[in-house]
VOVEXTI-120256 format. One line per field, with one value per residue (C-alpha): residue number from 1; residue in one letter; x, y, z. Coordinates in Angstrom, 3 decimals. Each point is the difference from the previous one (the first is absolute). Example, Ala and Ser with C-alpha at 12.3 -4.5 7.8 and 13.67 -1.06 7.14 Angstrom:
2
seq [1|2]
type [a|s]
X [12.300|1.370]
Y [-4.500|3.440]
Z [7.800|-0.660]
***
This chain:
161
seq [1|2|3|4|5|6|7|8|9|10|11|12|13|14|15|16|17|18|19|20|21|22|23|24|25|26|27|28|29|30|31|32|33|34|35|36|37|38|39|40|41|42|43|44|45|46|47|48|49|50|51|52|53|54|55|56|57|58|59|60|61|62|63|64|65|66|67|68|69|70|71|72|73|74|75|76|77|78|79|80|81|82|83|84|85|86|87|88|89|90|91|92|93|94|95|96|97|98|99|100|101|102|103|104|105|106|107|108|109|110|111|112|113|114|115|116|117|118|119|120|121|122|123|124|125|126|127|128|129|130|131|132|133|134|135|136|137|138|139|140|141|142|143|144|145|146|147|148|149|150|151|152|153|154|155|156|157|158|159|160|161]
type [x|x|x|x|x|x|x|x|x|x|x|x|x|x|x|x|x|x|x|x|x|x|x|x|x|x|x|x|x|x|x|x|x|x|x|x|x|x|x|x|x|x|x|x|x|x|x|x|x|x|x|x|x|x|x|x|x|x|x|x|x|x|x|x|x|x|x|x|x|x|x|x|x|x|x|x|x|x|x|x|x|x|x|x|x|x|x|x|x|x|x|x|x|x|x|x|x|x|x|x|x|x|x|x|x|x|x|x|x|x|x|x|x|x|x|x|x|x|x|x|x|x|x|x|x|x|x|x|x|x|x|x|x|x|x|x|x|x|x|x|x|x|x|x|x|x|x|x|x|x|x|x|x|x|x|x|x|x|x|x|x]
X [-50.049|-2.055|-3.584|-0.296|-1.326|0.890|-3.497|-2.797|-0.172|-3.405|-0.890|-2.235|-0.965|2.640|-0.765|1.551|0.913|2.401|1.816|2.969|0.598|-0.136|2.388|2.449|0.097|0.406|3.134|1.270|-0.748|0.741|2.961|-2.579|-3.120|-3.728|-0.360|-2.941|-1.306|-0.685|-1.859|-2.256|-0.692|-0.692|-2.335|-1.694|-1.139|-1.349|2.706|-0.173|2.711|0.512|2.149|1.373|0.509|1.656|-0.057|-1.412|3.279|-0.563|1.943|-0.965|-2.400|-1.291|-2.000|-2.225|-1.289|-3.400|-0.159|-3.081|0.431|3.203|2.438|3.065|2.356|1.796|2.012|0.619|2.201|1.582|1.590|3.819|0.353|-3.467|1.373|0.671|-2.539|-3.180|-1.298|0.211|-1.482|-2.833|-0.494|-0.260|-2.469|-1.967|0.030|-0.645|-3.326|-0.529|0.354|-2.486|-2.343|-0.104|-1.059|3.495|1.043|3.527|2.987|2.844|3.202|3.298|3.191|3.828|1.774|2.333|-2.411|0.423|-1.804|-3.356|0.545|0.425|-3.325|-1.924|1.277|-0.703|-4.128|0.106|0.674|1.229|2.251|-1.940|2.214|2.147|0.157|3.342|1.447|-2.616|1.576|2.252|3.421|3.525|1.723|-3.557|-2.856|-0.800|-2.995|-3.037|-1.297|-3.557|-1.695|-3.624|-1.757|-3.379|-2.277|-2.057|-1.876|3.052|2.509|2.613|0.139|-3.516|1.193]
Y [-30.331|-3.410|0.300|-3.759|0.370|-2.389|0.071|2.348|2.742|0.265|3.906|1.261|4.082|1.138|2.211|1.504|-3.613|-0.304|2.982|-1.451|-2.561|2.451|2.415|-3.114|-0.845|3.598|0.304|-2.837|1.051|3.623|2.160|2.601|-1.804|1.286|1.101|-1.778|3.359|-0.426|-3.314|1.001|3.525|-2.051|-2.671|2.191|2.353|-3.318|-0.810|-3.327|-1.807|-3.914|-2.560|-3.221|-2.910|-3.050|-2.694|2.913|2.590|3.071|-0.164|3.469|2.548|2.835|3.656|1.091|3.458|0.480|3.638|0.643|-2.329|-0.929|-1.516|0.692|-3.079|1.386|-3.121|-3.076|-2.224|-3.902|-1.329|0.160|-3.599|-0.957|2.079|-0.983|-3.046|1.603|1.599|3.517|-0.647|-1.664|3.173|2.273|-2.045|-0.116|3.727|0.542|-2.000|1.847|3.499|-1.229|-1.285|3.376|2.053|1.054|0.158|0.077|-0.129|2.316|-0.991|1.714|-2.227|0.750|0.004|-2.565|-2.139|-2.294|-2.754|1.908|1.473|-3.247|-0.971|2.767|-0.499|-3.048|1.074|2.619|3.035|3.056|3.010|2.905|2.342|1.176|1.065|1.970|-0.994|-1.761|-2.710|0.378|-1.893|-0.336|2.961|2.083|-0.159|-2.390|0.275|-2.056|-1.251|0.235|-2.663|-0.764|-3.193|-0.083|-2.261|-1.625|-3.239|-1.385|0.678|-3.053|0.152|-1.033|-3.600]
Z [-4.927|0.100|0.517|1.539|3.556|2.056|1.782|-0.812|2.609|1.566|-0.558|2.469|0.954|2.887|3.104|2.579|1.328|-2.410|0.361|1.673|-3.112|-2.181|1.924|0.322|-3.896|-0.989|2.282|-1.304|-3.398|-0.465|1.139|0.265|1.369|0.197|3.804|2.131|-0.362|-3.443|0.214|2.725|-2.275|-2.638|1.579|2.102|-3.469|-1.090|-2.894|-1.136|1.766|-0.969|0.578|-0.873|2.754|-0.485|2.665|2.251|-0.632|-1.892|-3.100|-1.552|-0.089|-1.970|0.916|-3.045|0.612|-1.997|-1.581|-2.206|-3.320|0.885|2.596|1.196|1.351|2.856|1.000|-0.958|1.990|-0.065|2.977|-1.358|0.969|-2.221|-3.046|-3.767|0.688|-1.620|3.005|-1.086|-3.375|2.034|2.386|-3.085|-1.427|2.821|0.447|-3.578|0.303|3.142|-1.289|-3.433|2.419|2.025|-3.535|-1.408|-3.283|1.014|1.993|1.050|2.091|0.740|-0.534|0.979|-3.360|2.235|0.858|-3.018|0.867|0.457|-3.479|-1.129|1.429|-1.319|-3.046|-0.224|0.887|-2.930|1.827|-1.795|1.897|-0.162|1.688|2.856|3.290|0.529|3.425|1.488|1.914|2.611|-0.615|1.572|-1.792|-0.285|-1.845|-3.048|-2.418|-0.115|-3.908|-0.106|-1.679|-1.242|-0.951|-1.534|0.832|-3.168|-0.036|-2.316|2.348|0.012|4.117|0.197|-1.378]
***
């Protein structure tokens, strides 16, 4: 995974404009996509919602959820044809900074065990697997499990380079 961007997204706060982009790139992304449902819910209880435009397309996007000291990264989401081109790495970042600027000492996420490229990534960032939710996605022949995974966030952290 190459974290050369082509051209640095510019990342700006989303609203309910942007709905329809973000519907459109999870579809294309996910065989089981967040509903519109779910980014309306989460913009309209005030979530941080951000995204990344380059030459005025949305490229990805991310929904942090502040809870008390910490924050929980609902979604995080490349455009499949803007993948393995550093945009992902550059979302997580950004939501990192965003979720340190908010107050939180850390961050959880849930991952698909399949979903090897996001592991990759947050591996890559320092986070460590935590735990498990037992059949939390849904998935062609059931359910699959999430990993939970925590980063803290310290002053030394290499993502703030």
């Amino acid at each position: 995974m190459s974290d050369v961007v082509a051209e640095r997204p510019l990342m700006q706060p989303l609203s309910h404009a942007d709905v329809d982009e973000m519907v459109a790139i999870e579809e294309r992304a996910y065989a089981f996509p967040w509903t519109r449902g779910n980014f309306i819910d989460s913009l309209t209880s005030g979530y941080s919602v951000w995204g990344g435009r380059s030459h005025g397309k949305l490229v990805g996007y991310f929904v942090l959820m502040p809870v008390f000291d910490e924050a929980h990264l609902l979604n995080l989401s490349v455009a499949p044809l803007c993948q393995r081109i550093g945009y992902g790495s550059l979302l997580l970042q950004y939501a990192l900074l965003v979720a340190r600027e908010a107050g939180a000492a850390s961050v959880l996420l849930e991952v698909r065990p399949s979903n090897t490229a996001a592991l990759a990534l947050y591996d890559r960032f320092g986070f460590s697997r935590i735990g498990v939710r037992r059949a939390y996605y849904p998935a062609a022949n059931g359910r699959e499990d999430a990993l939970v995974l925590r980063l803290g966030l310290t002053a030394g952290a290499g993502w703030l380079a």
